[in-house]
C-alpha positions as CSV (number, residue, x, y, z in Angstrom):
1,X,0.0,0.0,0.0
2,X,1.0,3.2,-0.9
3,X,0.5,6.1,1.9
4,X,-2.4,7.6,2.5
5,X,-2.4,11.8,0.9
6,X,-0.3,10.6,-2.1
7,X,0.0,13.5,-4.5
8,X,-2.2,13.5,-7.7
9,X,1.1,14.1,-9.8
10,X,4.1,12.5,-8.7
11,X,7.2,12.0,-11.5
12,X,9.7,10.3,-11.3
13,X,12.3,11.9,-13.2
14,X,16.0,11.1,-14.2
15,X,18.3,13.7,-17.0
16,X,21.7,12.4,-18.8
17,X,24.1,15.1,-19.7
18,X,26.8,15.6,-22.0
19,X,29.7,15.8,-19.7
20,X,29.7,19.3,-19.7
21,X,30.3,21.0,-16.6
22,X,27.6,22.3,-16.2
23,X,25.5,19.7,-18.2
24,X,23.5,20.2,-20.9
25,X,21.1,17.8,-21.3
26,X,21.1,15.2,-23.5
27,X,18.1,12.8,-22.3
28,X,14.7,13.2,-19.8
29,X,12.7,10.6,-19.0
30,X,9.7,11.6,-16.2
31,X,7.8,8.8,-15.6
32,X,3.8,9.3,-13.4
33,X,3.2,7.2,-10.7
34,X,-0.6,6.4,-11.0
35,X,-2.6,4.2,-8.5
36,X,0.3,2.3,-7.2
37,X,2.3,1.9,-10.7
38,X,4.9,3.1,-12.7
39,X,3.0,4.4,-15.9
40,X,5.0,4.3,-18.8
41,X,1.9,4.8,-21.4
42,X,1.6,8.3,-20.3
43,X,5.6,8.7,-19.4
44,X,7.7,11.4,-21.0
45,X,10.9,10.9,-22.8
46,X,13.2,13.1,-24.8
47,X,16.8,12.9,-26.4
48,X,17.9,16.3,-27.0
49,X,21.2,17.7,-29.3
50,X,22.8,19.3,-26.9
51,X,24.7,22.7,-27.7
52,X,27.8,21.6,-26.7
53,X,29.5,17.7,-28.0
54,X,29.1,14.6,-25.7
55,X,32.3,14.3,-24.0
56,X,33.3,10.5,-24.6
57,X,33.5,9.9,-20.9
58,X,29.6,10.3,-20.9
59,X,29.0,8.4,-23.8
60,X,30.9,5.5,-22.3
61,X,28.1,5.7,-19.7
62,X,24.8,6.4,-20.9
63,X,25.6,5.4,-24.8
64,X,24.5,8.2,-26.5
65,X,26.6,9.8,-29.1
66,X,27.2,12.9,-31.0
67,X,25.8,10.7,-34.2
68,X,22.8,9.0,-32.4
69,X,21.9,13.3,-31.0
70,X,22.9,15.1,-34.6
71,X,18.9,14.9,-36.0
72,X,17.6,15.2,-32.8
73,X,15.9,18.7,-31.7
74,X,17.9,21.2,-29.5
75,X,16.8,22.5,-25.8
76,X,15.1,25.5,-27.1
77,X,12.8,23.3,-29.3
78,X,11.4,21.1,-26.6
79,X,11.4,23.4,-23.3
80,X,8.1,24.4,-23.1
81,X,6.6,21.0,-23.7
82,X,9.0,19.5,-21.2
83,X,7.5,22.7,-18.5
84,X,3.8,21.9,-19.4
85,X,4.5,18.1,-18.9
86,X,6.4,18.7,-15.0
87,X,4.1,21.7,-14.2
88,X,1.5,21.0,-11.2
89,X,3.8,18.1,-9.8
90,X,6.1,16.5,-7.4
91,X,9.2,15.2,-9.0
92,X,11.1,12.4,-7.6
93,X,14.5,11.4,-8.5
94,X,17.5,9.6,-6.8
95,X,19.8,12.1,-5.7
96,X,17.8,14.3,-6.1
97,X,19.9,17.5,-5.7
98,X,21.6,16.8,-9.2
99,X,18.5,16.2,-11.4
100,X,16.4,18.7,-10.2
101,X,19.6,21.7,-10.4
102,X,19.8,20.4,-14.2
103,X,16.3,21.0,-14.6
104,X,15.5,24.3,-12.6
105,X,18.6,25.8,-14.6
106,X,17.3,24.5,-18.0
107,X,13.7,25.8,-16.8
108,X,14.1,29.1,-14.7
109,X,10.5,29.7,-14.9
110,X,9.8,26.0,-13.4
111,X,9.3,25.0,-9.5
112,X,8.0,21.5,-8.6
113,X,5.4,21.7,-6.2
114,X,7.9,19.1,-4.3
115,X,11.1,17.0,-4.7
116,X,11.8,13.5,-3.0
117,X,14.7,11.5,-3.2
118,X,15.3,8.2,-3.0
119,X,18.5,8.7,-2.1
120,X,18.0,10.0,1.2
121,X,14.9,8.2,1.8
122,X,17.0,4.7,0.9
123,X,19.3,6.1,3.8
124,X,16.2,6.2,6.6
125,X,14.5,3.3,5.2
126,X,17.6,0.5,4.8
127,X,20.0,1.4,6.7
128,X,21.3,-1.5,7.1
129,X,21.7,-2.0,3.0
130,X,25.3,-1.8,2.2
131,X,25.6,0.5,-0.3
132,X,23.2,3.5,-1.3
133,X,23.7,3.7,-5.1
134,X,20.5,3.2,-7.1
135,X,22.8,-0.7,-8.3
136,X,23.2,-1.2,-4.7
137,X,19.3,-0.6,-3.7
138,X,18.2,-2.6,-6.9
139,X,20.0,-5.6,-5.6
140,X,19.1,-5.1,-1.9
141,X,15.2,-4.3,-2.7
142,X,15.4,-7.0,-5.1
143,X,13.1,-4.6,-7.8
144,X,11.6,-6.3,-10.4
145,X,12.8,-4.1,-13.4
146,X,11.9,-6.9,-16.4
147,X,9.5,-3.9,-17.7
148,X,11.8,-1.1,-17.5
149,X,12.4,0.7,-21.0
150,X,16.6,0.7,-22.7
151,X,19.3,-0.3,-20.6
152,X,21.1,1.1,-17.1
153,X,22.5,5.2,-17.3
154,X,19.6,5.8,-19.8
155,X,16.9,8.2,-18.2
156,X,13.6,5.9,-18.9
157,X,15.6,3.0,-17.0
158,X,16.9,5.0,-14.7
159,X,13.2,6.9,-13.7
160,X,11.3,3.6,-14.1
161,X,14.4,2.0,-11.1
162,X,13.9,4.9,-9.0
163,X,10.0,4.8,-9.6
164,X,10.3,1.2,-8.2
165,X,12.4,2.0,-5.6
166,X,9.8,4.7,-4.3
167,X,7.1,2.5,-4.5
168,X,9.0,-0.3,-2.4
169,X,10.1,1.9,0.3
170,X,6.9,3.4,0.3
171,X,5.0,0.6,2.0
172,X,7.5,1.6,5.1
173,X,5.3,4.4,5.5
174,X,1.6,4.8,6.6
175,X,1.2,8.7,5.4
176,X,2.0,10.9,3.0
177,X,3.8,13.3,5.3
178,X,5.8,10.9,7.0
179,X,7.3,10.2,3.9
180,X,8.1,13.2,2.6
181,X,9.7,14.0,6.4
182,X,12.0,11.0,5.1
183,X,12.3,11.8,1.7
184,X,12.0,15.4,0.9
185,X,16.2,17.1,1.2
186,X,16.6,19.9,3.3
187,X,16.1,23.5,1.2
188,X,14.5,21.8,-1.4
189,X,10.6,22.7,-2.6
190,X,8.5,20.3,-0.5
191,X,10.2,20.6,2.9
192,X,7.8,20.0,5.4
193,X,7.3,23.1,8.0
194,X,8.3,22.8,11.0
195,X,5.6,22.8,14.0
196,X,4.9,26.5,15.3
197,X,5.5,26.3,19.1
198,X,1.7,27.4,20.3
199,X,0.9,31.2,21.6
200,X,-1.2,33.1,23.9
201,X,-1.8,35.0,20.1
């Protein structure tokens, strides 16, 4: 069971970047969680030519190269589909701090109503688990990831892992709030508020 108060819109969402430093993106994948489930018939996914060439270290990782991006659109083509599709919505991610700078600098206009991550909520919910790293939890939780889209380091594998880790951990938790007082990184959109001390006014 999921926890009770889950969020209408909750993505999961993972970025691949060119090596850059910063990153430009090269791939998003944002993946809705709907009544319990990844659901990858309404997920969103886009490669993107970045303005700047993939360095070779990154294509060693995620597999995308310069050839594979040439005919694909840049940044400036897709942004404000990629804004429509994460407006109104919690993202998710693991380590979250990295996907969700990526995206806030390639969308200044853009704020998530919240971010978790699976990261830090791996950390209250295992740990005992002996590594952290999203290989390390999909061993430990033992996700079944047989329906997951391309291969490891690509963003629709990556979201749909994370999406499963989410909904694993999850069960650990009876509300929505406790989870997010898990899960949500301090500073980040979503914190919960801390309890006002009561008044005489």
């Amino acid at each position: 069971m999921i926890p009770t108060a889950w969020p209408d819109r909750l993505l999961v969402v993972d970025v691949e970047g060119n090596g850059a430093n910063p990153p430009d993106l090269v791939e998003l994948a944002a993946l809705p969680i709907r009544d319990g489930h990844p659901d990858t018939t309404t997920a969103g996914a886009w490669l993107i030519r970045p303005p700047v060439p993939v360095t070779p270290f990154a294509t060693k990782v995620h597999g995308l190269t310069n050839d594979r991006l040439a005919t694909c659109p840049p940044w400036t083509e897709v942004a404000d589909e990629v804004q429509g599709f994460l407006a109104d919505a919690w993202i998710c991610a693991h380590n979250a701090h990295v996907d969700y700078r990526v995206l806030a600098r390639h969308l200044p206009d853009w704020q998530p109503i919240g971010v978790l991550d699976t990261l830090r909520l791996a950390r209250a919910t295992y740990p005992d688990a002996p590594a952290h790293t999203l290989d390390a939890l999909i061993d430990y939780a033992r996700l079944d990831l047989t329906e997951a889209p391309a291969q490891r380091h690509r963003a629709t594998y990556d979201a749909y892992a994370a999406a499963a880790l989410l909904l694993t951990m999850a069960t650990r938790y009876e509300t929505w709030p406790e989870l997010t007082a898990a899960a949500v990184p301090p500073g980040l959109p979503g914190t919960p508020e801390p309890e006002q001390e009561p008044t005489l006014w």
